[in-house]
MIFIRO-956636 format. One record per residue: residue in one letter; x, y, z of N, C-alpha, C, O in turn. Coordinates in steps of 0.001 Angstrom, whole numbers, padded with zeros to 6 digits, always signed. Atoms other than C-alpha are relative to their C-alpha. Layout:
MIFIRO-956636
AXYZXYZXYZXYZ ...
***
This chain:
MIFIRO-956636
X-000055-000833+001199+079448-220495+048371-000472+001413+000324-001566+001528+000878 X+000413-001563-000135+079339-216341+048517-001089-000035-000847-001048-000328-002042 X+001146-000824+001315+075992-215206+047088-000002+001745+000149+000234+002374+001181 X-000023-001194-000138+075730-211802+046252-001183+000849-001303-000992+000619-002497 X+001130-000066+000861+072494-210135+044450+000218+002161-000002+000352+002938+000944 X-000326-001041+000308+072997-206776+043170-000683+000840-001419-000893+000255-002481 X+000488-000140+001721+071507-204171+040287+001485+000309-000807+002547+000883-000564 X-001053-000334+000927+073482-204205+037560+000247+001116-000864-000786+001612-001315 X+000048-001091+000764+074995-201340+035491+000935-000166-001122+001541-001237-001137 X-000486-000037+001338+076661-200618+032076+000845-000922-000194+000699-001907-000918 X-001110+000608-000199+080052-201698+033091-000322-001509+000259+000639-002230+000527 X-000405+001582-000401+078714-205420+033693-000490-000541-001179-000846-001709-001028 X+000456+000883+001067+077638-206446+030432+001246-001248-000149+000779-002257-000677 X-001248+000769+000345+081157-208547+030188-000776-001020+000956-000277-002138+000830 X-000184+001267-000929+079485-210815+033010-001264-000883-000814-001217-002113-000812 X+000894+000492+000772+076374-211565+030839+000349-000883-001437-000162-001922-001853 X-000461+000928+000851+078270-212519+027972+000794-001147+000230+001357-001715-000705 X-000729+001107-001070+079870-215104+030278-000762-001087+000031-000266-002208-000080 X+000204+000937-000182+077029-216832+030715-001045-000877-000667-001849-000323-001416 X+000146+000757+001036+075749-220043+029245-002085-000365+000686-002795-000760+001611 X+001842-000085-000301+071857-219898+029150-000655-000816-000709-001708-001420-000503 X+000808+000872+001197+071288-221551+026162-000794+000411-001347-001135-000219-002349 X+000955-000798+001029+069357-218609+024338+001082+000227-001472+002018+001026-001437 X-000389-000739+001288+070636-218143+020841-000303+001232-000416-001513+001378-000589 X+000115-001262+000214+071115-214361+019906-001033+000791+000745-002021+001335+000252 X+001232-000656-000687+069269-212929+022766+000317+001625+000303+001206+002391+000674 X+000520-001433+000207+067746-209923+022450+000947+001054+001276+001519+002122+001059 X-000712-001070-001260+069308-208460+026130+001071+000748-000349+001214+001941-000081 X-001479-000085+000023+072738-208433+025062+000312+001176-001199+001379+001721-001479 X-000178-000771+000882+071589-206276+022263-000426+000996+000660+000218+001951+000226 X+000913-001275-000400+069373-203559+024314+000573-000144+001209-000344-000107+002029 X-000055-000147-001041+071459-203760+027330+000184+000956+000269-000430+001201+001307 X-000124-001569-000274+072365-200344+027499-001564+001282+000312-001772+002388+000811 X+001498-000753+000058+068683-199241+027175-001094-000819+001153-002138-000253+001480 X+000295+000385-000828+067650-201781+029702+000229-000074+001408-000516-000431+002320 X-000325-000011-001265+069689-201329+032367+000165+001139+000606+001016+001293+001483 X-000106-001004-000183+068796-197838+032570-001474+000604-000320-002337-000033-000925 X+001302-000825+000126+065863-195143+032597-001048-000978+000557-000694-001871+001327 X+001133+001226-000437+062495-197209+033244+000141-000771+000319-000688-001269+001080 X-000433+001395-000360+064316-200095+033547+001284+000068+001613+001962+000822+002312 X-001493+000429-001134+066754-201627+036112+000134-001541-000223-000865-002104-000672 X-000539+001336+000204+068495-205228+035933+000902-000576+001101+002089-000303+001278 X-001104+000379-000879+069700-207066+038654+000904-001783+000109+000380-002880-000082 X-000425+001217-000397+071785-209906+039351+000006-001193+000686-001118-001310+001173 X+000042+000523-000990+072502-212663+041348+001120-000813-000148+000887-001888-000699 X-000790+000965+000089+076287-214100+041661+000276-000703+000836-000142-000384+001949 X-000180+000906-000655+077516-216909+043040+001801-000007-000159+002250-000519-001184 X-001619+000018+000121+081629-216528+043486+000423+000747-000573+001636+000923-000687 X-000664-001095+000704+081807-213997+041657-000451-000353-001141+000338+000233-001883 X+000403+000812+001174+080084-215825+038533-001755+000515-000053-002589+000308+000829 X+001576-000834+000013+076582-213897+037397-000842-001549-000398-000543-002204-001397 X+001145+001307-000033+073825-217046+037734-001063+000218-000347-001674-000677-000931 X+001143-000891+000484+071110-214885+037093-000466+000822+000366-000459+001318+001493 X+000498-001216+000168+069438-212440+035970-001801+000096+000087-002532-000894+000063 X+000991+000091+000112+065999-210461+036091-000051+001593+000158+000850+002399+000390 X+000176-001667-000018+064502-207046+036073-001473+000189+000246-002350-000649+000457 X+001412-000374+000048+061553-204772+036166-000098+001097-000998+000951+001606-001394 X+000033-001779+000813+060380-201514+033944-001411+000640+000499-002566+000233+000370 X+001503-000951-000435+057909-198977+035383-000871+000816-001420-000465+001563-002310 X+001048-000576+001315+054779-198101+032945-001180+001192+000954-001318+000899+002142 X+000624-000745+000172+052507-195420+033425+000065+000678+001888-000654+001089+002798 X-000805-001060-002096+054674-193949+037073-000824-001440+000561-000660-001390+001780 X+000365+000398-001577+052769-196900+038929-000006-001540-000195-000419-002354+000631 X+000543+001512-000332+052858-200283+037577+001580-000746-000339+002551-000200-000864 X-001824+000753+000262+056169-202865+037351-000151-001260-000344-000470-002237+000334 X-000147+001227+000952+056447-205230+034841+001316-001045+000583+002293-000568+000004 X-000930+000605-000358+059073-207777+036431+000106-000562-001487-000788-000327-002299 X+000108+000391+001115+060606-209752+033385+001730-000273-000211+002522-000170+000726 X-001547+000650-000090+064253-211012+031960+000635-000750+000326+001850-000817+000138 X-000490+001238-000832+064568-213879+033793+001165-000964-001052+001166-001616-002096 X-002018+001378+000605+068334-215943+032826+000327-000826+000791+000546-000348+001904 X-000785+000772-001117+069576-218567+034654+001340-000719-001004+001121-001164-002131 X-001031+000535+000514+073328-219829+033786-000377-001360+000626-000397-001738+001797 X+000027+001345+000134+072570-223278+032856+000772-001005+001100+000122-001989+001451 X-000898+000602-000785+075484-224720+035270-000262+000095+001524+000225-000514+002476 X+000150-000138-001808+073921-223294+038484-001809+000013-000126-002441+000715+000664 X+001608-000123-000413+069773-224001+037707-000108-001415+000485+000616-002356+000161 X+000831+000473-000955+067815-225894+039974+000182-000335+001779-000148-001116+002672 X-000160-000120-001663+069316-224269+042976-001332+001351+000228-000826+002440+000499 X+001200-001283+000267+065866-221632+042887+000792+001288+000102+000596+002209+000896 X-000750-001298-000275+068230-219128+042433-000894+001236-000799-000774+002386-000378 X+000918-001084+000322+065307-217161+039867-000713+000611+001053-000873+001783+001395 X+001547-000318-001653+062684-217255+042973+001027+000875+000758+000947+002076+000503 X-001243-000496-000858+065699-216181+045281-000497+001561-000872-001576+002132-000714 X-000346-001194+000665+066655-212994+042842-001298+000744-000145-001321+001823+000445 X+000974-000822+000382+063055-211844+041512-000569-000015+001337-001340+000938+001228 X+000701-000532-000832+061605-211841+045110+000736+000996+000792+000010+001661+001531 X-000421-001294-000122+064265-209224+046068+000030+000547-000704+001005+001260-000464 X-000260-000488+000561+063806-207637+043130-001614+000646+000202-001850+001853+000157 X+001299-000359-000484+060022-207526+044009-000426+000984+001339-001376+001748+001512 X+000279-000842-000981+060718-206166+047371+000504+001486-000338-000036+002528+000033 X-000359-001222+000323+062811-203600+045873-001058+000784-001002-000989+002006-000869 X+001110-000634+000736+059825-202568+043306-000941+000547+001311-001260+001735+001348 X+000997-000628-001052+057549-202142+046524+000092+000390+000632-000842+000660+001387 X-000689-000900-000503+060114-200348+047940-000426+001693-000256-000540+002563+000608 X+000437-001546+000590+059051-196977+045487-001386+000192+000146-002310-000271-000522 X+001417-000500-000239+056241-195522+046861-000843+000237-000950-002037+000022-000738 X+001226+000285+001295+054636-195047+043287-000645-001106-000459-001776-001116-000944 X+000669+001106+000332+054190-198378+042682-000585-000826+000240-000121-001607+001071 X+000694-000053-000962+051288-199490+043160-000616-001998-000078-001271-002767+000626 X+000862+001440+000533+050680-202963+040997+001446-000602-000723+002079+000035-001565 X-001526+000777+000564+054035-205701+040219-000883-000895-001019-002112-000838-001021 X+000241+001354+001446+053323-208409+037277+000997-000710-001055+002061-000196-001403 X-001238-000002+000677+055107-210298+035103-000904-001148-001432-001989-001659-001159 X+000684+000140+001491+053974-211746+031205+001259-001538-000141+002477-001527-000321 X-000378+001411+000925+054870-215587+030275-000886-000696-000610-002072-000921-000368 X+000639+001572+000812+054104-218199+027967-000587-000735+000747-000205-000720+001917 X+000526+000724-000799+051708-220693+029093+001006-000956-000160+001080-001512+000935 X-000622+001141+000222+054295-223376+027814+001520-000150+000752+002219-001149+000926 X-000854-000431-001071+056878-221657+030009-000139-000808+001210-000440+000066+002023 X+000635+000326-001325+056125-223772+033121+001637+000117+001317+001657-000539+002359 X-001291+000102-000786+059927-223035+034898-000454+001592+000165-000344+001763+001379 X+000759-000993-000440+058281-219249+034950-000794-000378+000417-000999+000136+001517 X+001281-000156-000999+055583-220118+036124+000118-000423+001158-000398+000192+002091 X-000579+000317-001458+056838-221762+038890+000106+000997+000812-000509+001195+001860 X-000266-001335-000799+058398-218493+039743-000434+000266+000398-000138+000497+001571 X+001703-001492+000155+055147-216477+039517-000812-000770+001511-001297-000167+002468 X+001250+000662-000737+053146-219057+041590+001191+000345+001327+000605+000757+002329 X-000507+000149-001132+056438-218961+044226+000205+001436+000375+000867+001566+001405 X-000262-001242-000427+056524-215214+044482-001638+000670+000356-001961+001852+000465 X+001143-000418-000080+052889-215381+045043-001029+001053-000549-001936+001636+000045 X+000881-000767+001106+051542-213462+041580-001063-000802-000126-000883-001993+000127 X+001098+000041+000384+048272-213932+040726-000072-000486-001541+000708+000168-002231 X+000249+000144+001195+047212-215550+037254-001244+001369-000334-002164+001147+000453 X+000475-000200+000145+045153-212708+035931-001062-000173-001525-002264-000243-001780 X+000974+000184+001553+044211-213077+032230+001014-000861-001129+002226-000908-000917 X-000634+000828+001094+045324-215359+028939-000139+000707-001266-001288+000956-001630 X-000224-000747+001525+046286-213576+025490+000672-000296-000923+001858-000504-000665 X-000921+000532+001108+047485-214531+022208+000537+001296-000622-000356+002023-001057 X-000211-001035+000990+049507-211734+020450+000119-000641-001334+000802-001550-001806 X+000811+000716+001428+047839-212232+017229+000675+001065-000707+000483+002231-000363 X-000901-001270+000926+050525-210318+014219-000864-000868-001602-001182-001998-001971 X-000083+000294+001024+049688-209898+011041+000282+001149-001161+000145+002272-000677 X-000534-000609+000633+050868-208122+007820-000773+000511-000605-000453+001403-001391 X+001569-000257+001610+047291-207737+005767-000767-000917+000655-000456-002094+000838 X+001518+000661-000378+043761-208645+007240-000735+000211-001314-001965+000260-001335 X+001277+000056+000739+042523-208361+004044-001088-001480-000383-002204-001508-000900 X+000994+001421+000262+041005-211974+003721-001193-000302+000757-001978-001243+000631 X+001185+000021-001106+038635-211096+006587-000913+001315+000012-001865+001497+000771 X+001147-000669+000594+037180-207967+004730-001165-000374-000219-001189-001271-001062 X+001093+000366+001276+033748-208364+003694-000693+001078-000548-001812+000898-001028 X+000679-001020+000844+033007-204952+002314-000952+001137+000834-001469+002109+000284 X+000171-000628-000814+031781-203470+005201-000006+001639+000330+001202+001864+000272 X-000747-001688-000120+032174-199440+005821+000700+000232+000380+000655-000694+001190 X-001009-000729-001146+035170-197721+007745-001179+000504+001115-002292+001000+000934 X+000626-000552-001094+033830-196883+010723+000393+001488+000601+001603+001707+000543 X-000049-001300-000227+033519-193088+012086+001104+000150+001104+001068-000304+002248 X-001153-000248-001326+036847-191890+013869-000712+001038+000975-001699+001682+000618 X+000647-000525-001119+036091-190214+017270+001454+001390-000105+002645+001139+000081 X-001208-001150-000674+038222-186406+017529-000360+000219+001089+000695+000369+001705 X+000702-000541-001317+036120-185483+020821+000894-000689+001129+001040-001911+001158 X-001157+001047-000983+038720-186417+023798-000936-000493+000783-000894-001619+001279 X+001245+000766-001135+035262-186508+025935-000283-001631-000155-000474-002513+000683 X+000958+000934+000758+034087-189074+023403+000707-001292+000707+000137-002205+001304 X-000567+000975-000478+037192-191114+024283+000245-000517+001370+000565-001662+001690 X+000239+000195-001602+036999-190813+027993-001248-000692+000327-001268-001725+000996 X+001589+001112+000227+033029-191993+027576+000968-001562+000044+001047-002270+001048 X+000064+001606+000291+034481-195402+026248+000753-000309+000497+000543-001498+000738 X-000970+000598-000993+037687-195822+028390-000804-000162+001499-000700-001281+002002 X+000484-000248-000788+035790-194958+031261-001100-001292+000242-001244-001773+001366 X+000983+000937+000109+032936-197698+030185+000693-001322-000122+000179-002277+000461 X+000023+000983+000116+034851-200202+029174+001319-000735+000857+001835-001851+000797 X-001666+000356-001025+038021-200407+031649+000347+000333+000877+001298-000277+001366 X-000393-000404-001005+037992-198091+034505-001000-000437+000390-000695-001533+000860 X+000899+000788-000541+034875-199139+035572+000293-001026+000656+000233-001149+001880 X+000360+001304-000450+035330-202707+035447+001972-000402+000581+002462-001132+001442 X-001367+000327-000653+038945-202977+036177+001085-000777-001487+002309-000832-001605 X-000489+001094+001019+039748-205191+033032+001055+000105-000718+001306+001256-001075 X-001232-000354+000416+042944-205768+031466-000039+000237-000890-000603-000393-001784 X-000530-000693+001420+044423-203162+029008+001399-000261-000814+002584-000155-000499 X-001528+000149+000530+046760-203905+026643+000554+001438-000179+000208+001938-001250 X-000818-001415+000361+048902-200270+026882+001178-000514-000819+001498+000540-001368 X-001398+000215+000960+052050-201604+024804-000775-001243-000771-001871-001775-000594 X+000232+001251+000295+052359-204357+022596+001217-000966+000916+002423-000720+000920 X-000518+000254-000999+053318-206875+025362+000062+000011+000928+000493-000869+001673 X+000457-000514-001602+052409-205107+028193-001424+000161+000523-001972+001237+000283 X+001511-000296-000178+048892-205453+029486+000415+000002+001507+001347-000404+002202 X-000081-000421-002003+047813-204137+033179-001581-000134+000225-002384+000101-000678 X+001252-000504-000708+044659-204114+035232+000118+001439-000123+001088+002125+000199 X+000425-001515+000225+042856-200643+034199+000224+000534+001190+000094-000094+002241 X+000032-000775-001367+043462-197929+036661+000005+001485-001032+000202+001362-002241 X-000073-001314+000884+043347-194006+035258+001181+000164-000333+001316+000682-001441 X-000818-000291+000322+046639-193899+035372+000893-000765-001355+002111-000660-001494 X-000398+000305+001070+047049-195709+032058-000629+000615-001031-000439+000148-002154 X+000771-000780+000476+044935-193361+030680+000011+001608-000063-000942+002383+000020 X-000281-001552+000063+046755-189907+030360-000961+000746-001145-001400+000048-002059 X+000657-000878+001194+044854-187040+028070+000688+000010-000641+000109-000098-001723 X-001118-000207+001210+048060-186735+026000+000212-001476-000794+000538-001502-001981 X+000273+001819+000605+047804-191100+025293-001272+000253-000726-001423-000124-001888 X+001366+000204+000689+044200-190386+024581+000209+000919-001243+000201+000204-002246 X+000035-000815+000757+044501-187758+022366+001253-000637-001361+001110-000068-002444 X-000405+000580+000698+047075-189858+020355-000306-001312-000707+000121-001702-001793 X+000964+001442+000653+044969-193212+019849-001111+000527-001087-001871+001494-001032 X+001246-000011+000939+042704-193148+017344-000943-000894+000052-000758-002081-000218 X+001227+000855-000292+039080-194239+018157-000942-000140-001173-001348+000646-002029 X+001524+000285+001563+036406-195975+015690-001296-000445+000526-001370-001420+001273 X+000838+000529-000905+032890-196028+016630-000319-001147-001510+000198-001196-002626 X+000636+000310+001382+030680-198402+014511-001700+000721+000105-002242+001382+000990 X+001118-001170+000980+027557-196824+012777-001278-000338+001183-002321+000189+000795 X+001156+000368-000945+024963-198194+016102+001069+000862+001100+000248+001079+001991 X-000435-000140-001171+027324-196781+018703+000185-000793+001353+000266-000552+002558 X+000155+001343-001575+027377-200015+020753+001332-000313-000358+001516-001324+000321 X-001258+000686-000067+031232-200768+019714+001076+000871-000685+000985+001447-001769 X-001463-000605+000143+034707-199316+019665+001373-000250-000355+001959-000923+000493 X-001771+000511-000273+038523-199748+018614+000783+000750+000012+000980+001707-000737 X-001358-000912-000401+041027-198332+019615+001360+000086-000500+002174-000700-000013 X-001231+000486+000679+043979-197963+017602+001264+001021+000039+001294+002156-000436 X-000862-000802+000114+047549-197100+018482+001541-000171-000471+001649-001387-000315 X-001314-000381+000616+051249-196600+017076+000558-001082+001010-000265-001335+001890 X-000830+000923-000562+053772-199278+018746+001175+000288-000913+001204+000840-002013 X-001311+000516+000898+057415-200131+017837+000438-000890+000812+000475-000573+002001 X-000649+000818-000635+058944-203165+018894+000650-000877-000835+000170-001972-001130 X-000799+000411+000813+061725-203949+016741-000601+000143-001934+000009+000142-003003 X+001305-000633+001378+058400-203071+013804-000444+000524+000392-000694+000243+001564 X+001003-000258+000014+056238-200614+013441-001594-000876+000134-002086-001413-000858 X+001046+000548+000319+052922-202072+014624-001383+001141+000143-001327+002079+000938 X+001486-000171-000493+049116-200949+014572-000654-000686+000941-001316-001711+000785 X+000274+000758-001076+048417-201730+017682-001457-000163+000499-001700+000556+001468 X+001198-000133+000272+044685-202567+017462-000414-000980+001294-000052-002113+001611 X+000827+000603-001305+042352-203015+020768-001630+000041-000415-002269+001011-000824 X+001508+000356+000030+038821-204508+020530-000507-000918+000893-000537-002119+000625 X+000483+001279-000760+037366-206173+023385-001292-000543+000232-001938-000587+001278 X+000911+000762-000395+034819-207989+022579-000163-001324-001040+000486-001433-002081 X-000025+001486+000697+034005-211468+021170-000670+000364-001257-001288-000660-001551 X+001008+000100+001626+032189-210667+017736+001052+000589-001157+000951+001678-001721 X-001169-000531+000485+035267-210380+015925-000307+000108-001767+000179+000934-002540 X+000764+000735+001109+033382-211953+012780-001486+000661+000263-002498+000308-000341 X+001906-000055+000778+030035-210377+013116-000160+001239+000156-001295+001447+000584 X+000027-001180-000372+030658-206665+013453+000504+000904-001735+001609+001376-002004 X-000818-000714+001325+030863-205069+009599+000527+001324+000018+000168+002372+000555 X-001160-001366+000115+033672-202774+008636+000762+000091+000884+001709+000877+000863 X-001588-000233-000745+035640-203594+011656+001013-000428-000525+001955+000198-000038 X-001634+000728+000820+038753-205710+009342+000557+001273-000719+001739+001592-000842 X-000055-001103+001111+037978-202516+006954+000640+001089+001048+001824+001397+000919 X-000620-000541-000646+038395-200281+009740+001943-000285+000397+002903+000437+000127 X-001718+000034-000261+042001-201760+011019+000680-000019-001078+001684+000692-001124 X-001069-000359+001740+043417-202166+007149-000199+001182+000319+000520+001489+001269 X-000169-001182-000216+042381-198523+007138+000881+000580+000388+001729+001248-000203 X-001151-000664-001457+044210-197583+010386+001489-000392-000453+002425+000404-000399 X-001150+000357+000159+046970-199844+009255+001078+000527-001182+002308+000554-001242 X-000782-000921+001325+047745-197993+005840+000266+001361+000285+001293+001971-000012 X-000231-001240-000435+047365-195007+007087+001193+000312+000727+001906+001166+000199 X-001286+000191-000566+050318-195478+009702+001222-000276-000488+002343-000004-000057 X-001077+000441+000606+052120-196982+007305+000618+001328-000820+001778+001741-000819 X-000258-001422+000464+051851-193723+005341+000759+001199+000658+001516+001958+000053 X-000803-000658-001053+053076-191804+008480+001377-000234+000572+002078+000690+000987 X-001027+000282-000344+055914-193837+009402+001256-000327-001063+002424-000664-000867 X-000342+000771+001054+056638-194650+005922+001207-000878+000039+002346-000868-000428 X-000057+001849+000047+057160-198144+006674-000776-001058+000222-001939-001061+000626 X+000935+000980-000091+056016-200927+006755-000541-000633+001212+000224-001048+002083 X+000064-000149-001425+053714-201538+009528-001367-001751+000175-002399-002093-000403 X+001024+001205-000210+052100-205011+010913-001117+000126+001151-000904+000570+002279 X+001355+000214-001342+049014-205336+013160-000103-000656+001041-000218-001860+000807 X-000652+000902-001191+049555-206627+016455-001892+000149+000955-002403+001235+001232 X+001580+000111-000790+045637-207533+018406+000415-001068+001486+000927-002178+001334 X+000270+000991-000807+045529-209147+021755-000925-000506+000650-001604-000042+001566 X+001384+000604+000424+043203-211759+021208-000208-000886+001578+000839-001482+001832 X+000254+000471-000551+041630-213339+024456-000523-001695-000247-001414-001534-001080 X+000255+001526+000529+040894-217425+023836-001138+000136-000454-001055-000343-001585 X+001066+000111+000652+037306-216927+022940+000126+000933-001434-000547+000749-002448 X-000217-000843+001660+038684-214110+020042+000570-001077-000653+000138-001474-001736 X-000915+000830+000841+041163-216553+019156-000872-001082-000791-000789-001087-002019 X+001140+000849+000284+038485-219215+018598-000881+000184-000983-001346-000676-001731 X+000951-000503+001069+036390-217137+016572+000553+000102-001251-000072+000335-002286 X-000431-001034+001864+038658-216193+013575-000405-001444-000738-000421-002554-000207 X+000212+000891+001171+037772-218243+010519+001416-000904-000071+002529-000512+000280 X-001241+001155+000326+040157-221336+009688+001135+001013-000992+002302+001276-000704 X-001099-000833+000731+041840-219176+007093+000605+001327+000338+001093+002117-000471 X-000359-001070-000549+042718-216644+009189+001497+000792-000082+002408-000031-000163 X-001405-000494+000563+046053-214046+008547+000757-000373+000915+001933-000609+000636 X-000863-000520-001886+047270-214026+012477+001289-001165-000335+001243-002114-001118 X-000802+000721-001434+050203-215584+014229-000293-000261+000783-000145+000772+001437 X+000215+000509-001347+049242-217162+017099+001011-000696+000456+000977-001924+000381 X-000860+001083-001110+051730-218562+018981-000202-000206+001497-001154+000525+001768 X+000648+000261-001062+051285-219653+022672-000347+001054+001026+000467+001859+001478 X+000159-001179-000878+049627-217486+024872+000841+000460+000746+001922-000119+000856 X-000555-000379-000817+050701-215282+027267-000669+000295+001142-001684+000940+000877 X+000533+000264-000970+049682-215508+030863+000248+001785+000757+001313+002400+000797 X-000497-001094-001179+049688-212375+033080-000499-000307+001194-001650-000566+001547 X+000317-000076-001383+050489-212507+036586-000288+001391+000843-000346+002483+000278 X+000025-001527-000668+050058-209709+039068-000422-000158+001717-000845-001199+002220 X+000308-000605-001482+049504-208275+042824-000002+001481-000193+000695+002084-001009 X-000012-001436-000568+048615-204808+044077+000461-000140+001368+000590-000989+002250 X-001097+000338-001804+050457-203423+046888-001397+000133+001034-000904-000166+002121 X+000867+000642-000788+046880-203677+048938+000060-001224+000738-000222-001474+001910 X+000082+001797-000316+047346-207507+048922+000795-000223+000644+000525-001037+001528 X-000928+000150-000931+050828-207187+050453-000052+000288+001491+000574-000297+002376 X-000129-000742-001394+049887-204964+053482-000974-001165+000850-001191-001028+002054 
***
């Protein structure tokens, strides 16, 4: 059988709608034009001339590469033709001298990714629930708003303390989390988040603008006292009306909750939880 692994461009969407994956109305087939281009790239992998699968990467902040997209046509899986495709798609990411850290974001319940991940030799780094919701008000308790930060210093203080330091993973998108490095941390990003201290100065959130198919409030808090910190729920409603006011639409709250956050919310809690999401990763250090 000819194999032949290739990136794909505009002109091949006709081979994608070809093939039988199994996904009902998937998202690719709608954003392929925006995926298989700019940040992104999408490559292939046919077999006779017949596309078997697919996979990609998108570069975030010039240095890091989200691998991701993984398809396999149902009729040709459990020849490892994913492993095959994403580890040339990996060499080609560590091909561009900017990049400095590959990864890739699945479900824990995913275990045919994970396979991948473990056979392309990613790293498990951290577990996250993207926790959505429409209205935290049931987890008000009357609390104050907490003091927004304008000082860009102010916000460099707490990025600086709580992520370049230690290395720890940032959620920058909703969806996309990375091991901290500065370079997820431009002055023109900072200067667009909106920071909340609370009234002791021992705790911070960070709150920023998203779109991913919704407007979200994309609200970062990392630490476990999700429940014992007053005026933080007050704070994100806040943030969250306010945005809504700006975008005028309607805008949901997207948090990514680590298993001990998740744990904490009260039984009646607003969220979504559905099954975590695992991030893998390597730096190009580990390769050399």
């Amino acid at each position: 059988m000819e194999k032949l692994i290739r990136q794909l461009n505009l002109d091949d969407l006709h081979y994608l709608k070809q093939m039988k994956t199994g996904i009902e109305d998937d998202y690719i087939l709608r954003v392929y034009d925006r995926i298989a281009g700019g940040s992104s790239r999408l490559f292939g992998l046919f077999q006779d001339g017949q596309l078997a699968s697919i996979g990609g990467y998108t570069i975030f902040a010039g240095q890091y590469a989200m691998l991701g997209r993984m398809r396999s046509d149902l009729r040709y899986r459990g020849n490892n033709l994913s492993t095959q495709l994403m580890a040339h798609i990996m060499e080609e990411v560590f091909s561009l001298p900017s990049v400095q850290w590959v990864g890739a974001n699945t479900q824990v319940e995913n275990s045919s990714a994970r396979r991948v991940m473990d056979k392309l030799g990613l790293i498990e780094i951290s577990t996250l629930y993207s926790a959505i919701s429409s209205d935290v008000a049931a987890l008000i308790t009357g609390g104050a708003v907490w003091q927004e930060l304008s000082d860009l210093s102010q916000k460099q203080e707490w990025i600086n303390q709580l992520y370049i330091k230690t290395g720890a993973v940032f959620p920058y998108e909703c969806y996309y989390t990375f091991p901290s490095s500065q370079a997820l941390f431009a002055d023109a990003d900072l200067s667009q988040w909106a920071f909340f201290e609370n009234r002791d100065k021992s705790r911070v959130l960070i709150a920023k603008k998203d779109y991913k198919r919704n407007y979200y409030l994309h609200a970062v808090y990392p630490w476990d006292d999700l429940m014992e910190q007053p005026g933080l729920w007050e704070t994100i409603s806040t943030a969250q009306h306010r945005l809504s006011e700006k975008v005028k639409s309607e805008t949901l709250i997207w948090m990514d909750l680590t298993p001990d956050q998740a744990s904490s919310l009260p039984a009646c809690h607003p969220f979504d939880l559905p099954s975590p999401w695992l991030l893998y990763g390597t730096n190009r250090s580990n390769r050399l």
